[in-house]
Backbone as a chain_set.jsonl record, in Angstrom:
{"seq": "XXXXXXXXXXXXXXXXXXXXXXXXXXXXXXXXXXXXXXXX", "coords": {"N": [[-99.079, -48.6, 10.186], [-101.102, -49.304, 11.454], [-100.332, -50.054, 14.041], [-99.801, -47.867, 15.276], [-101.457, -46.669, 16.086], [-102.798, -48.622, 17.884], [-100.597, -48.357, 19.64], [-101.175, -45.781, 20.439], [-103.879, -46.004, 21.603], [-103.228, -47.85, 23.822], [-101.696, -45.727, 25.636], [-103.282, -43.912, 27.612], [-103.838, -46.123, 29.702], [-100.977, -46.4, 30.266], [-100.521, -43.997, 31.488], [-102.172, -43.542, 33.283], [-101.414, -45.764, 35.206], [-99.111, -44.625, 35.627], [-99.567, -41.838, 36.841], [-101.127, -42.851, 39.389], [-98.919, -44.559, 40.875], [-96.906, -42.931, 41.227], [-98.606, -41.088, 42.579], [-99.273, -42.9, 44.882], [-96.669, -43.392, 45.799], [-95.885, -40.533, 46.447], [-97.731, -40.247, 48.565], [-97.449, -42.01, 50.501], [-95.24, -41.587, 51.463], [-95.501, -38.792, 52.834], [-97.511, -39.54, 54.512], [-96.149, -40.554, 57.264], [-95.433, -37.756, 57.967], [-97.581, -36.613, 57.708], [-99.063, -38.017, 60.188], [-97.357, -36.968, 62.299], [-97.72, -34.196, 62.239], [-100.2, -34.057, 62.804], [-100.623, -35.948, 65.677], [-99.157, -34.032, 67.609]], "CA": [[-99.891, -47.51, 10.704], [-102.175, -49.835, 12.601], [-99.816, -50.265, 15.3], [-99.325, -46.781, 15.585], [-103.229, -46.52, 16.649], [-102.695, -49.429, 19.248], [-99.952, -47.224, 20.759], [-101.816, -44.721, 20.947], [-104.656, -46.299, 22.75], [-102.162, -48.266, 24.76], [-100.772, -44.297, 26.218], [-104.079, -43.409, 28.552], [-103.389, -47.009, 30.752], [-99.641, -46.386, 30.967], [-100.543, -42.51, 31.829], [-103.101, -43.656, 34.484], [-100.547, -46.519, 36.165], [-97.98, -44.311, 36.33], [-99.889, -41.39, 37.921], [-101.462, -43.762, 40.406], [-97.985, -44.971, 40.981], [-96.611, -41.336, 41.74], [-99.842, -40.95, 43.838], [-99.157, -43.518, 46.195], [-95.718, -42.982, 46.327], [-96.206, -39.599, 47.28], [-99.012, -40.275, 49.96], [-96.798, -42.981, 51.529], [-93.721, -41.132, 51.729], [-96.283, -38.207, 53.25], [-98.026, -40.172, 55.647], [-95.798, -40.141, 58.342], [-95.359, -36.343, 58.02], [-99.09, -36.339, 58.622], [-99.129, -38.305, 61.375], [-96.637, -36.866, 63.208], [-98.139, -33.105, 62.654], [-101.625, -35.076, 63.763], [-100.172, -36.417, 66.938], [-98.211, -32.992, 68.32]], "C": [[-100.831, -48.007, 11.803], [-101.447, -49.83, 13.828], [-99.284, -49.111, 15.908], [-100.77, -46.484, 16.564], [-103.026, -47.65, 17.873], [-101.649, -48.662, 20.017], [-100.045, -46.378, 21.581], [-102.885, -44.754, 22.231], [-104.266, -46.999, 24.007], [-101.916, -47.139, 26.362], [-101.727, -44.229, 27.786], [-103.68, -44.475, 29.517], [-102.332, -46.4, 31.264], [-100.153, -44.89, 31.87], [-101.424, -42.543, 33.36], [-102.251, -44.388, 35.5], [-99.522, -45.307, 36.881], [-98.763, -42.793, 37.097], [-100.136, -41.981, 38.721], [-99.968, -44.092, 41.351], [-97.056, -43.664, 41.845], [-97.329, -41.09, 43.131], [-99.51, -41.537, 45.066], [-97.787, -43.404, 46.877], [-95.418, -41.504, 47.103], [-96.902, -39.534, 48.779], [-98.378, -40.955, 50.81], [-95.632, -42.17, 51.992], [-94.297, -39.953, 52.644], [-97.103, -38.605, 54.782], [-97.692, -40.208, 57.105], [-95.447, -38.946, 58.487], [-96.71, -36.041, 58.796], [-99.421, -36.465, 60.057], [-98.649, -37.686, 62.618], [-97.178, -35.36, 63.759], [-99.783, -33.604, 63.412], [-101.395, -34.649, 65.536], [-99.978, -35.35, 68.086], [-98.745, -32.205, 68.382]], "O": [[-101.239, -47.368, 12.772], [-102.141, -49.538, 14.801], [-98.488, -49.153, 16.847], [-100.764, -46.083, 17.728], [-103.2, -47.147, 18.983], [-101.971, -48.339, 21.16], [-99.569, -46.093, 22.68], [-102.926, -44.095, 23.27], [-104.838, -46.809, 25.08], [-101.932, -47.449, 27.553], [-101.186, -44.416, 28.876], [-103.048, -43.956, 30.438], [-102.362, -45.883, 32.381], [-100.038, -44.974, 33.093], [-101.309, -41.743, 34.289], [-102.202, -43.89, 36.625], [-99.24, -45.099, 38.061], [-98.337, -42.715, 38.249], [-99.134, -41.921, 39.433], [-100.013, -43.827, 42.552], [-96.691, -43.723, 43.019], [-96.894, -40.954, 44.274], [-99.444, -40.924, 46.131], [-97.624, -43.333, 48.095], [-94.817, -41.416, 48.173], [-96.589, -38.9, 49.786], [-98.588, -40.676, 51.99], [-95.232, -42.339, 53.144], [-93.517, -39.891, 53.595], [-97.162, -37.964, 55.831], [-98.496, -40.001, 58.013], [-94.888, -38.918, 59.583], [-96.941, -35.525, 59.89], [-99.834, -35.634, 60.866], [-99.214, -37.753, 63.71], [-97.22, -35.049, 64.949], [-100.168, -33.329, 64.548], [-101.729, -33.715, 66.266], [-100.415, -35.524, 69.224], [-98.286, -31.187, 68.9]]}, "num_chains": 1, "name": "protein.A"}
């Protein structure tokens, strides 16, 4: 049962990496979209 409770508290990190992870991948893949409406 104890290691069910470290799992648990484990979850919020993974949940934060992998938004972050999303995040930047989004924004990067985005970026030159920006730029380009920027520029023109």
């Amino acid at each position: 049962m104890g290691e069910f409770f470290e799992n648990v508290a484990r979850y919020p990190r993974y949940l934060i990496s992998f938004s972050l992870g999303v995040f930047f991948s989004i924004f990067g893949w985005t970026k030159p979209l920006l730029k380009g409406l920027i520029l023109t």
